[in-house]
TORKE-867468 format. One line per 8 residues: number of its first residue (from 1); their letters; for each residue x, y, z of C-alpha. Coordinates in steps of 0.02 Angstrom, whole numbers, padded with zeros to 5 digits, always signed. Example, Ala and Ser with C-alpha at 12.3 -4.5 7.8 and 13.67 -1.06 7.14 Angstrom:
% TORKE-867468
1> as> +00615/-00225/+00390  +00684/-00053/+00357;
This chain:
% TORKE-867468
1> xxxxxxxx> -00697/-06502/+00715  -00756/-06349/+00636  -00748/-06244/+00793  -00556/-06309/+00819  -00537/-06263/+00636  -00608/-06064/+00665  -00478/-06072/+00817  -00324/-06130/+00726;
9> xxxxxxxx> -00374/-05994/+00592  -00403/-05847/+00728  -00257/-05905/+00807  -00155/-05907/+00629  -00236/-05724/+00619  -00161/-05688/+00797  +00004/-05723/+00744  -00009/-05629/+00591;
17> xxxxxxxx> -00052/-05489/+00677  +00069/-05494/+00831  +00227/-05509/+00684  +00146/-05350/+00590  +00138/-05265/+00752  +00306/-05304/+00801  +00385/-05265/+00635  +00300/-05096/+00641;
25> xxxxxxxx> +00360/-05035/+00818  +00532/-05123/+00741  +00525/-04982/+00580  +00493/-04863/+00737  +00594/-04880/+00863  +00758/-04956/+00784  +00882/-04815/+00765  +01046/-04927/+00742;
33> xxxxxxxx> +01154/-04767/+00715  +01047/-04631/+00836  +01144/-04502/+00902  +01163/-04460/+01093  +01178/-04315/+01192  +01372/-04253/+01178  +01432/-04368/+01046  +01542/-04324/+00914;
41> xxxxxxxx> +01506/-04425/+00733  +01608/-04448/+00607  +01603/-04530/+00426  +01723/-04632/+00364  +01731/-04791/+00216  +01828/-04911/+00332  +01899/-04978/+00177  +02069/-04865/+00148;
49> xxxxxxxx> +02215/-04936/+00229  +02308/-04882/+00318  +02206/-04735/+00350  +02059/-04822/+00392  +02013/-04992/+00390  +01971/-05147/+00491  +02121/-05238/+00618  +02132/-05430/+00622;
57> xxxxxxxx> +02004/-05425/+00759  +01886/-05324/+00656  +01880/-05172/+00737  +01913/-05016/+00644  +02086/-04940/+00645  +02207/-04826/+00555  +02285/-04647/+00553  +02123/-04554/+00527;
65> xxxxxxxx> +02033/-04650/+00685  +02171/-04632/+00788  +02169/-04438/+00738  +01959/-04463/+00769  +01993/-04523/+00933  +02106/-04361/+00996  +02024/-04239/+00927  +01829/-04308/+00997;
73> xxxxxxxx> +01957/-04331/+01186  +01995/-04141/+01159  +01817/-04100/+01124  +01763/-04195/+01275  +01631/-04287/+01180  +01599/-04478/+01159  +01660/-04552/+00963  +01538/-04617/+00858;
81> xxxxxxxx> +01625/-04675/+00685  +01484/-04706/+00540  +01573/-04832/+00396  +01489/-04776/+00247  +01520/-04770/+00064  +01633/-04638/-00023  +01500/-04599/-00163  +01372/-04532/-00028;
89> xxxxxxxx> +01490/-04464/+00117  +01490/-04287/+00074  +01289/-04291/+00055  +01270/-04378/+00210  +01381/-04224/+00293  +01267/-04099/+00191  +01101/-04186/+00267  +01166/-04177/+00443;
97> xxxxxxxx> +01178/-04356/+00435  +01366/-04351/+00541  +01458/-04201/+00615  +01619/-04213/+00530  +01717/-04332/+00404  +01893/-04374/+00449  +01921/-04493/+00304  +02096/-04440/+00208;
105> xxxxxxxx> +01991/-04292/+00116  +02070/-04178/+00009  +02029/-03980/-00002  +01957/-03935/-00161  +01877/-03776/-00236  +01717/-03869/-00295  +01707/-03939/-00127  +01753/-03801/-00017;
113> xxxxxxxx> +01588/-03710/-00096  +01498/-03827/+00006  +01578/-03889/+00182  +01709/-03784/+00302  +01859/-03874/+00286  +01976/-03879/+00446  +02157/-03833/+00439  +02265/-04011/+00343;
121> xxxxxxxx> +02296/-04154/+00472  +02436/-04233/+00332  +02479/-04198/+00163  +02506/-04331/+00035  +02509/-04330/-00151  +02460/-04403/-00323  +02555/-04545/-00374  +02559/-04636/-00524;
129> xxxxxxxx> +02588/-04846/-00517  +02620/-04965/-00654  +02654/-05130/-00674  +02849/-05219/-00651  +02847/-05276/-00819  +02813/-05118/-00885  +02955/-05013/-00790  +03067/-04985/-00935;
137> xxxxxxxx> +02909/-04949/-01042  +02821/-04823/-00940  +02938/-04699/-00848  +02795/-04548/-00812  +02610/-04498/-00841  +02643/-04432/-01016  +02684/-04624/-01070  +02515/-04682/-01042;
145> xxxxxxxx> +02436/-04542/-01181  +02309/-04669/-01267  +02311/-04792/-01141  +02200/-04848/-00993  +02217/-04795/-00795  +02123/-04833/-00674  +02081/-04713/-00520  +01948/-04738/-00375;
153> xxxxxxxx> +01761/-04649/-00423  +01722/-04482/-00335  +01913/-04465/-00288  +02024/-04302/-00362  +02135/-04396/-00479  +02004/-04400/-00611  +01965/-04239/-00588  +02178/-04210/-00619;
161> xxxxxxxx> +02208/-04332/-00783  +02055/-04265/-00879  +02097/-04082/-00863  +02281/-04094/-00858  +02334/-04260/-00951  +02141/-04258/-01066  +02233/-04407/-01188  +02235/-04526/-01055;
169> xxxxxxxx> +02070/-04654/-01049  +02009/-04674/-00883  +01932/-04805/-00793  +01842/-04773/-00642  +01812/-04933/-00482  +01744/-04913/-00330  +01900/-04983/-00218  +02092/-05012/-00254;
177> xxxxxxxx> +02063/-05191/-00244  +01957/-05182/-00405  +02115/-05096/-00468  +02212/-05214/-00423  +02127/-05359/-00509  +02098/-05255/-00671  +02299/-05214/-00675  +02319/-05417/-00654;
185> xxxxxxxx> +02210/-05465/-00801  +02288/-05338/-00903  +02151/-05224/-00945  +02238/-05069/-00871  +02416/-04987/-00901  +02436/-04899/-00737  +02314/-04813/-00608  +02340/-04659/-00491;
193> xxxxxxxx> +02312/-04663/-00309  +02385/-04577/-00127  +02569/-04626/-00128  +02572/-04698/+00044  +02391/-04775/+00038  +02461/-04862/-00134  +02641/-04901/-00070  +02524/-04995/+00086;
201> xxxxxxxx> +02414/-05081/-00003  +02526/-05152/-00144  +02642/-05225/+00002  +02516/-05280/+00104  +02421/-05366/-00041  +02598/-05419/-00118  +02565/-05344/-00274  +02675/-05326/-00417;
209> xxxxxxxx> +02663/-05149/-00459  +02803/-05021/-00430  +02751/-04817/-00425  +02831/-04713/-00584  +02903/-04549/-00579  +02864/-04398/-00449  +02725/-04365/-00367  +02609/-04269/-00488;
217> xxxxxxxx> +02540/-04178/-00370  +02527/-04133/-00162  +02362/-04135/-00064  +02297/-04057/+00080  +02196/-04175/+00191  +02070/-04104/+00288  +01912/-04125/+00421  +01765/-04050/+00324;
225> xxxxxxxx> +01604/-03991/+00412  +01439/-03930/+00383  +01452/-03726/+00308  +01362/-03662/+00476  +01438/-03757/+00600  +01568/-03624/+00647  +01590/-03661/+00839  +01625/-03863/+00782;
233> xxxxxxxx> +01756/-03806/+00658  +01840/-03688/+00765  +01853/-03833/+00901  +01923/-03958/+00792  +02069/-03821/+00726  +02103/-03788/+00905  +02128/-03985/+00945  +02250/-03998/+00773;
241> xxxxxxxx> +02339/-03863/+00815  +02350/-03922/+00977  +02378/-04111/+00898  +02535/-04033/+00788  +02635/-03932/+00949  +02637/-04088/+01064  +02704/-04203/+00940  +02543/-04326/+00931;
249> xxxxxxxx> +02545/-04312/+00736  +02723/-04352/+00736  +02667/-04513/+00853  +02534/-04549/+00727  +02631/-04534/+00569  +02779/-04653/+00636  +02645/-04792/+00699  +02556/-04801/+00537;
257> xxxxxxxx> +02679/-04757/+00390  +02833/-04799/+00458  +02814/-04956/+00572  +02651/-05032/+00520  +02660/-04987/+00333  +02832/-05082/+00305  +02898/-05189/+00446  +02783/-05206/+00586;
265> xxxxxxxx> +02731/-05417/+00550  +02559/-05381/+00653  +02531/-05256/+00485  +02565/-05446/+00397  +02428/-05517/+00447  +02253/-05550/+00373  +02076/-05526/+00469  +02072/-05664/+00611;
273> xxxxxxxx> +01939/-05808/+00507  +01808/-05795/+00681  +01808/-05597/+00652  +01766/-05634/+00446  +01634/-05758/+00488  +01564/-05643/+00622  +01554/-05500/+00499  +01491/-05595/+00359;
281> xxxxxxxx> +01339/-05658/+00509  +01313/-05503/+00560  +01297/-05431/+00386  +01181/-05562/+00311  +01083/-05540/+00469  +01047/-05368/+00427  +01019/-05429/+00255  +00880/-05543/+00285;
289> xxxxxxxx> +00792/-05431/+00425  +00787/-05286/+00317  +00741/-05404/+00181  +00614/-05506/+00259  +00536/-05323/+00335  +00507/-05259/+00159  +00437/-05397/+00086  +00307/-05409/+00235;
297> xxxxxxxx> +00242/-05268/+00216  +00266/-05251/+00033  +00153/-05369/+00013  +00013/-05318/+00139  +00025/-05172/+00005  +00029/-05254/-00140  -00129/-05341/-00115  -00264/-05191/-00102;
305> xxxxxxxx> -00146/-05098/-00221  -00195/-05242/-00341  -00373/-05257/-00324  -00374/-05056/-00351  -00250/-05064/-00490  -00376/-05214/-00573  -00545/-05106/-00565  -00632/-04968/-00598;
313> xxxxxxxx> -00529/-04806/-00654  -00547/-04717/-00486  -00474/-04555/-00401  -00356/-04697/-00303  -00335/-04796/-00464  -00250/-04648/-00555  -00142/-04614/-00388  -00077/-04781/-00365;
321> xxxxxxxx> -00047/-04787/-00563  +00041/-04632/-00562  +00150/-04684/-00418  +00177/-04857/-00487  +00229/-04792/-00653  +00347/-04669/-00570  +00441/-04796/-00438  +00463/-04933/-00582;
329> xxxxxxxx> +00530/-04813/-00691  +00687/-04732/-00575  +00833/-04822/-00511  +00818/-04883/-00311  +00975/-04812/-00265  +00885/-04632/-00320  +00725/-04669/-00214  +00853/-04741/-00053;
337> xxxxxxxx> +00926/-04571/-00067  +00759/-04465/-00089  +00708/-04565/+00067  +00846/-04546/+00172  +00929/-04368/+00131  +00736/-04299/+00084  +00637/-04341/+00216  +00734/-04218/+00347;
345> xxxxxxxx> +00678/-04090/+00232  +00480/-04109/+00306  +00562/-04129/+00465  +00565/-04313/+00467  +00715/-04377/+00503  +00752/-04554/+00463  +00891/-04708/+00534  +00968/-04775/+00399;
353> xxxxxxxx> +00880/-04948/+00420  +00703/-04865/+00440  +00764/-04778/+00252  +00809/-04930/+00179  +00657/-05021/+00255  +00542/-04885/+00207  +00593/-04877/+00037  +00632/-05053/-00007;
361> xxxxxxxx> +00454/-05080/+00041  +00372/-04968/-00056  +00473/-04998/-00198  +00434/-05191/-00200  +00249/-05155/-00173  +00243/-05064/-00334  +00321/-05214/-00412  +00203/-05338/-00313;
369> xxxxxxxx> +00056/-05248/-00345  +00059/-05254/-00543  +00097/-05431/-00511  -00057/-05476/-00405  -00148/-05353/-00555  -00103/-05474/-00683  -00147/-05649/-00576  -00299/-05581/-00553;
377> xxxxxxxx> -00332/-05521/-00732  -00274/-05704/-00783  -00459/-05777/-00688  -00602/-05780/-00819  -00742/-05643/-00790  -00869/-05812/-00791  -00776/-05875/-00615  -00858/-05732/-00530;
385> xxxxxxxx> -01022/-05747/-00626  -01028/-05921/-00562  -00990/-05861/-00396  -01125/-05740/-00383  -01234/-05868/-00438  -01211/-05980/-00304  -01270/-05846/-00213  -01089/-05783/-00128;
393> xxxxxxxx> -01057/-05622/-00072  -00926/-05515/-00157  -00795/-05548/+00000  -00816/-05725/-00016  -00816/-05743/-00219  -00652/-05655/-00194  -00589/-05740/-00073  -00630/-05914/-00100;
401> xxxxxxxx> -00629/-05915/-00280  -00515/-05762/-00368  -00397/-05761/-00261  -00330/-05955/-00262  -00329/-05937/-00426  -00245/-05776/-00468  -00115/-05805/-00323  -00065/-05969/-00415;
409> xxxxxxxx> -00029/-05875/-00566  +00048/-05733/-00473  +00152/-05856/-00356  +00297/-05898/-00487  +00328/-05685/-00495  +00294/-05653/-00333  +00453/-05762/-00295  +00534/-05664/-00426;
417> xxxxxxxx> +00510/-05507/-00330  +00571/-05565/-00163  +00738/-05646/-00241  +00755/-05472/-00324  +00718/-05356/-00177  +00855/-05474/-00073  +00993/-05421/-00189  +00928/-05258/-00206;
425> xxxxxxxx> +00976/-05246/-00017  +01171/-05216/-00079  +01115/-05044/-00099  +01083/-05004/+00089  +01250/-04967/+00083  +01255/-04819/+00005  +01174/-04746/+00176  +01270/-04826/+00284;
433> xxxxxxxx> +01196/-04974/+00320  +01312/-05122/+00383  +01236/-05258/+00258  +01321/-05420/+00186  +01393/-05346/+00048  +01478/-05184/+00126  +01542/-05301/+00269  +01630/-05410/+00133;
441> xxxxxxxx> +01712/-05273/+00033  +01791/-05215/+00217  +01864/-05386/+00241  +01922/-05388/+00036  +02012/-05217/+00092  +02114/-05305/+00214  +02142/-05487/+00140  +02137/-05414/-00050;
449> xxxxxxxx> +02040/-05598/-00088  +01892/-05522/-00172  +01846/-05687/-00279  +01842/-05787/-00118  +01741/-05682/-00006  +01608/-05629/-00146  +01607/-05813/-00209  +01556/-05851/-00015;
457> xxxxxxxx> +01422/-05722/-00003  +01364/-05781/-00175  +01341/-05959/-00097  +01237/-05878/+00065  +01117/-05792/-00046  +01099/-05934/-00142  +01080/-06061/+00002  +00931/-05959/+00064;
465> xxxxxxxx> +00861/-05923/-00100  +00857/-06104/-00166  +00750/-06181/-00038  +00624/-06023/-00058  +00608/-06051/-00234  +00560/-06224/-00214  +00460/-06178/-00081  +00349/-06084/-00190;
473> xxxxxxxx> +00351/-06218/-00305  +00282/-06361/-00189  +00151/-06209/-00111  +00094/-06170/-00324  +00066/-06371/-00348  -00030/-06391/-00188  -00146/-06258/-00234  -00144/-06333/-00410;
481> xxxxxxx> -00197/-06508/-00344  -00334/-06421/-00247  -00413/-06387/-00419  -00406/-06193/-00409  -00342/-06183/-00589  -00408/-06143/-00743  -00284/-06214/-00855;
């Protein structure tokens, strides 16, 4: 009996040890988004109709792909398109994380000081939208002095209203569909946006808003690329150029903005349901690996880091405290992007899933650890005096009499942590990871549904979550029943 015992634990041990290994070579070797020889990458959000977006069958469409696609056939090099946020794209172009964007980017001064813009591929303009109701109210931007408009974060038209229109209050979202819902419970007057992107998406979401006045003001959209990377730039002139003579942006501009934009019905129609399910899959997928990754090996950390963290004040005691103190005390989205546009810098360069895996991990293993310090600081000095007296060795005091006990108390925390790191996994997105919650706001900017779709995610986190939780509540009273507490 014993000897099948010592089996089923070495065995247990095997196991253990095969799923480390294989996570590890997983952290790696997984480059979801590694480049190949002759391949031309560009960023885009893949949530700005009609410019760029997802089709009914999911796959990514719109004027600026279809201008991707010629100019990577000119350049004789194989597309790779990288759906990432707007907040981060520029960064990612700065860290050599893509070669180009060819997103619906407008030439600046600020950011012309730090990317080669091409020549324009289109030029649209500022427009200003307001409700129906409101037509006779609110006739141009001056009406809406004092009042509230809403325009998308890290776009120009902030920039615009606060230094030329400074009496206007305004509200910043992360996607026109936010806009949307704001200008439908009333909490906004108007909001700025591209005229055609706006005159799309209020049609194709059937939206009650109408645009007011002129255009405010024209913009020049244009392929940026890193400062050095002369030869690319001159390349990707030569195919616009070339794009412009033979009438391919004429092609372009009629397919998008004046078929699909206003009559075409296949512009009518919302994401096919198999390619929302398969999205949402896919994403949660990514969700729960990346999740389930972290948390592995967060706490394999956590554990050591919480014996050190509950003894002696060592050399290693004031490292880990000093790094402790230091990861609980800045946001995760900082340390993501430390991780992931940092570690190049040291010559490391990083997939976005071995960032987001890298950091998540170490993040959560500063959490873990100060709660396996405090589980164990809950078991009474006189349990290991009692040990020792029985004549154990240190190993086994702790591990067949500290740590039951201190892992009960640390249990209900623990579980804490791992709900918290799951939903911390939203911010992958930020570098480009496909997770759950980027996946969803792609379909919402096609089917303009966002309570639906987020109430569904809500439900999938919370379908995996539950069971977990009570899961770790059946695992704490087992333990409890096998006497290891000291309550």
């Amino acid at each position: 009996m014993g000897r099948l015992k010592f089996r089923l634990g070495f065995l247990r041990k095997k196991q253990f040890l095969m799923i480390f290994v294989l996570a590890f070579l997983i952290i790696i070797n997984i480059d979801l988004f590694a480049k190949e020889k002759e391949t031309f990458t560009v960023a885009l959000t893949g949530k700005y109709p009609p410019f760029n977006f997802y089709s009914d069958r999911g796959k990514l469409v719109g004027f600026d792909v279809d201008t991707a696609k010629k100019i990577s056939k000119s350049l004789n090099r194989k597309l790779v398109i990288i759906p990432t946020e707007w907040d981060s794209i520029v960064a990612g172009l700065l860290f050599k994380k893509y070669d180009a964007i060819i997103g619906s980017m407008a030439i600046t001064p600020e950011r012309a000081k730090k990317v080669n813009f091409s020549i324009p591929y289109y030029i649209s303009g500022a427009q200003l939208f307001i409700h129906k109701r409101n037509r006779e109210k609110i006739k141009k931007i001056t009406d809406l002095y004092g009042k509230r408009v809403g325009v998308g974060l890290g776009e120009t038209y902030e920039h615009y209203l606060r230094k030329n229109h400074p009496s206007i209050k305004i509200v910043t979202y992360k996607s026109t569909v936010d806009i949307f819902m704001d200008m439908h419970n009333n909490r906004l007057d108007g909001f700025l946006t591209d005229r055609l992107v706006g005159l799309y998406q209020i049609k194709k979401g059937h939206m009650p808003f109408i645009p007011a006045g002129q255009l405010l003001y024209e913009e020049k959209m244009a392929i940026p690329v890193t400062i050095n990377n002369t030869e690319l730039l001159t390349n990707i002139n030569k195919a616009l150029k070339r794009m412009k003579k033979d009438g391919t942006f004429a092609k372009l501009h009629k397919k998008w903005f004046r078929s699909a934009s206003v009559s075409d019905p296949k512009a009518e129609r919302d994401m096919r349901t198999d390619v929302i399910i398969k999205k949402l899959a896919q994403g949660f997928a990514i969700t729960l690996f990346v999740a389930f990754i972290s948390i592995l090996f967060g706490f394999i950390l956590s554990v050591p880091s919480g014996i050190i963290l509950n003894s002696k004040k060592t050399f290693l005691y004031h490292i880990l405290r000093s790094s402790n103190d230091i990861i609980r005390g800045t946001p995760l989205l900082i340390q993501l992007f430390f991780v992931y546009f940092g570690a190049p810098q040291i010559g490391i360069t990083l997939a976005p899933i071995q960032a987001a895996i890298i950091t998540l991990t170490i993040n959560s293993s500063a959490y873990m650890s100060e709660v396996i310090r405090s589980g164990l600081m809950a078991v009474d000095h006189g349990q290991n005096l009692a040990g020792k007296a029985l004549g154990l060795t240190k190993l086994q005091v702790f591990r067949y009499v500290i740590w039951p006990q201190s892992f009960r108390v640390a249990l209900p925390p623990l579980v804490n942590s791992v709900v918290a790191l799951m939903k911390d996994t939203a911010l992958i997105a930020m570098i480009s990871v496909g997770e759950v919650i980027r996946e969803t706001q792609s379909i919402i900017s096609v089917t303009y549904n966002p309570i639906k779709y987020y109430f569904i995610v809500g439900a999938m986190f919370f379908v995996f979550t539950f069971p977990l939780m009570k899961m770790a509540n059946k695992l704490e009273k087992n333990i409890k029943e096998r006497g290891f507490t000291h309550a």
